[in-house]
N, C-alpha and C positions, 0 to 999 in steps of 0.2 A: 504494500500500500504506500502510496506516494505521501511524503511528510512536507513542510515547509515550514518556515522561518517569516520571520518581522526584520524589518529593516528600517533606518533614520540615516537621510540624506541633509548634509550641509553644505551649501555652496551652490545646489543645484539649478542653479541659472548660469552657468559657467559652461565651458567648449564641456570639459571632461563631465559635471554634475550631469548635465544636461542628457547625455548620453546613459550614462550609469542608473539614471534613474528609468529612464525608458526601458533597459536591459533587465533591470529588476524586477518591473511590472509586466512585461512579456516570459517573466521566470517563469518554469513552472516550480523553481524552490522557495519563492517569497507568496507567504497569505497579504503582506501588509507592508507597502512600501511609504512612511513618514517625511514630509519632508520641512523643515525649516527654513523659512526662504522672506528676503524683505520685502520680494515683488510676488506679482501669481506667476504661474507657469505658461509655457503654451505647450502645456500637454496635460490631456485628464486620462485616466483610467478608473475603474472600479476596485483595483486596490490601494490608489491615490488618495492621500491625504496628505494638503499642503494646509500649513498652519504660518500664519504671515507676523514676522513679529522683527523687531529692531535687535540688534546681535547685541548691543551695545546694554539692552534691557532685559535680556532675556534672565528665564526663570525655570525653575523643577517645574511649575506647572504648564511649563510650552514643551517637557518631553513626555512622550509613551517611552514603555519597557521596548528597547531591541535587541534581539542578538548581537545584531553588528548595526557601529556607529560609521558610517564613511565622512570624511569631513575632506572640501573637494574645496576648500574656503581660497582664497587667493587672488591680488591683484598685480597691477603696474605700476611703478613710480608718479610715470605721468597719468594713468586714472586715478590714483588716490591724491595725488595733487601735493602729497607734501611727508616726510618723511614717518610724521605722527602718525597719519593717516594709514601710510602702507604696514607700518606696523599693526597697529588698529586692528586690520586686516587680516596679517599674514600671522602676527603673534598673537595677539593680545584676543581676539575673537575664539580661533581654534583653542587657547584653553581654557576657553569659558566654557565651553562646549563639549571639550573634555573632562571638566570637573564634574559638569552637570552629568555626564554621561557615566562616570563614575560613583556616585554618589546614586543616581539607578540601577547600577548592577547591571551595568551593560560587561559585557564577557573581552567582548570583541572591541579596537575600534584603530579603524583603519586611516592614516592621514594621506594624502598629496603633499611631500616635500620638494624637493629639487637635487638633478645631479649638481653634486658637489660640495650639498650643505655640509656648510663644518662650522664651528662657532670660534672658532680661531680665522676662519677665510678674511684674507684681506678685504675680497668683495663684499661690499655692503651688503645682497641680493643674500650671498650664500652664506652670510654670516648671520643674518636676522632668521633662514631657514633652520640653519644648526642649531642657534640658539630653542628655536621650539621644538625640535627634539629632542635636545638635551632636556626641556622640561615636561615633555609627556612623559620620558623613560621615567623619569624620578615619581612621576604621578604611579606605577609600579599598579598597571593594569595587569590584570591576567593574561592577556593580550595585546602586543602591539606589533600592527604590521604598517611601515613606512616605506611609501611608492614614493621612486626617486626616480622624475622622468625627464629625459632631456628635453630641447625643442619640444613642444606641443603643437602637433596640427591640427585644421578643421576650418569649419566655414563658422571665422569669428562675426559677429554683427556690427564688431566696430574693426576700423581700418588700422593696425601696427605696423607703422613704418620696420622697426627694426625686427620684427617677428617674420613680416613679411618675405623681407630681404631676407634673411635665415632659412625662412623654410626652404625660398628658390635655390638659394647655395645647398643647402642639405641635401635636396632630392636632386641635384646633380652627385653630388659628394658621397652620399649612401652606402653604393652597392661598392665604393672603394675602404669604406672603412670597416676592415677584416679584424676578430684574433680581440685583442684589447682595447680597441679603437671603438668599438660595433656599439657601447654605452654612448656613445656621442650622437648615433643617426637619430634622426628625429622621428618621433612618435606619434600618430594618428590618436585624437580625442578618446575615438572609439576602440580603439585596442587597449587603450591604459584603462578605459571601465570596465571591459570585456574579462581583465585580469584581475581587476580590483574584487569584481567575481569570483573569479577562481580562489583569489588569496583567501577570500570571504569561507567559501565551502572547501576546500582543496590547500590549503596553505599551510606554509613550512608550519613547523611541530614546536618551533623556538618559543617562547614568548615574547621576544622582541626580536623581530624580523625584518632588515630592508632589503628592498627588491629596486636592482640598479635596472634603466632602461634596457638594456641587452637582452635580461630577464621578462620584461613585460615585457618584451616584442615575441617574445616565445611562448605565452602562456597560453592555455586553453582546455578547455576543463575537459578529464578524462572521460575516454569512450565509456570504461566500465565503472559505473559510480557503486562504492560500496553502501550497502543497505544500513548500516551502520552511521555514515556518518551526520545525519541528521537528527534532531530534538525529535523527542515525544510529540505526536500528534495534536495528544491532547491538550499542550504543554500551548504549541503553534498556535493554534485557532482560536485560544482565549486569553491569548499574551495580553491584549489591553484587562482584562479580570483582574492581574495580578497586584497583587497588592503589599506594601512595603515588606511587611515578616514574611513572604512567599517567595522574595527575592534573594540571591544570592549577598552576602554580608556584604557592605560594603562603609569605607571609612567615610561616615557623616559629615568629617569636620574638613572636607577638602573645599581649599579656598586658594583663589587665585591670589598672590602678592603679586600686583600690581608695582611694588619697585623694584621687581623682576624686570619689568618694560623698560626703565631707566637703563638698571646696569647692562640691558642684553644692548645697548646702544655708546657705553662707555670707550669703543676702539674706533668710533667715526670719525 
């Protein structure tokens, strides 16, 4: 008998949410695909729910219980307008959302970083990414899976001069970059959700897992799925029932320090 899972999407107006969240609702493993978003969608389904709320005010009562948390949150310098802002963004939002998602006994939760984040990188970009890995790890989920993708393609809505330019170099460049190189080709929206999938039902056994570009251009979820790897039916189908002491323990008193965002900006 076929089982399925709950899911909670952040970001999901984005190349990659955008797709990931489609992927999910076409599952046949998700009952219930959540989504947090500050605008609507332009896409409904029947196991869609978008719940519309500012990131910056969010609360325990803007989540449902999910297996898995995907958080697809991220901007650009010049769309966020200023360096506070892309922080906002890129830090300060996803561990709001992490905490919150912690403090539910969510199991799972899966982020979008970037190749090369490191919290020592000279680069501004790959320094504010490392830094919020460095603070999910410590947030010491039961699970963490960090997708590190390079270039990101797809049909964006707004026009990037320098993404642009990028992709066209990439997809001449691609099929030359062999061997240790191959983490550099650029990546399709729709394959990095396709994998975020995978990692979701299929992913490494670690508790904290990253997964370099190379890797999601590979993934795809196996021909023979073990009967095994999915939750209780019962468990599935009445995820929103479930109620605090029904939940997996989880530490109450997780709270974002906020002059965390300071010091992650102390090497600019």
């Amino acid at each position: 008998m076929k089982v399925m899972r709950s899911a909670l999407v952040v970001g999901a107006t984005g190349l990659v949410g955008t797709e990931l969240v489609k992927l999910l609702c076409e599952s046949e493993e998700y009952a219930a695909v959540n989504v947090l978003s500050r605008r609507p969608l332009d896409f409904s389904h029947p196991k869609l729910d978008v719940r519309l709320c500012e990131f910056d005010q969010i609360a325990e009562c803007d989540f449902e219980f999910a297996h898995e948390v995907f958080c697809c949150l991220g901007t650009t310098m010049k769309k966020a307008g200023s360096k506070e802002q892309f922080e906002k963004v890129d830090f300060e939002f996803p561990l709001s959302v992490a905490a919150l998602a912690k403090n539910k006994g969510v199991g799972h939760f899966i982020v979008i970083s970037a190749m090369g984040a490191n919290e020592k990188a000279f680069a501004y970009y790959s320094r504010v990414k490392g830094n919020l890995e460095r603070e999910l790890i410590n947030m010491d989920f039961p699970k963490l899976s960090i997708v590190r993708p390079s270039l990101i393609t797809g049909n964006r809505p707004e026009f990037r001069l320098g993404e642009t330019v990028g992709e066209k170099v990439l997809k001449v460049l691609n099929p030359l970059l062999v061997g240790p190189m191959k983490k550099v080709r650029s990546i399709p929206a729709k394959q990095i959700a396709k994998a975020m999938k995978v990692i979701a039902l299929h992913g490494k056994k670690e508790k904290i897992a990253i997964y370099l570009s190379d890797e999601l251009l590979e993934l795809e979820m196996p021909i023979n799925v073990e009967k095994d790897s999915f939750i209780d039916e019962e468990v599935t189908f009445n995820w929103k029932k479930f109620h605090e002491e029904e939940l997996p323990h989880a530490d109450k008193d997780t709270e974002i320090d906020h002059s965390k965002l300071k010091e992650a900006d102390k090497e600019k």
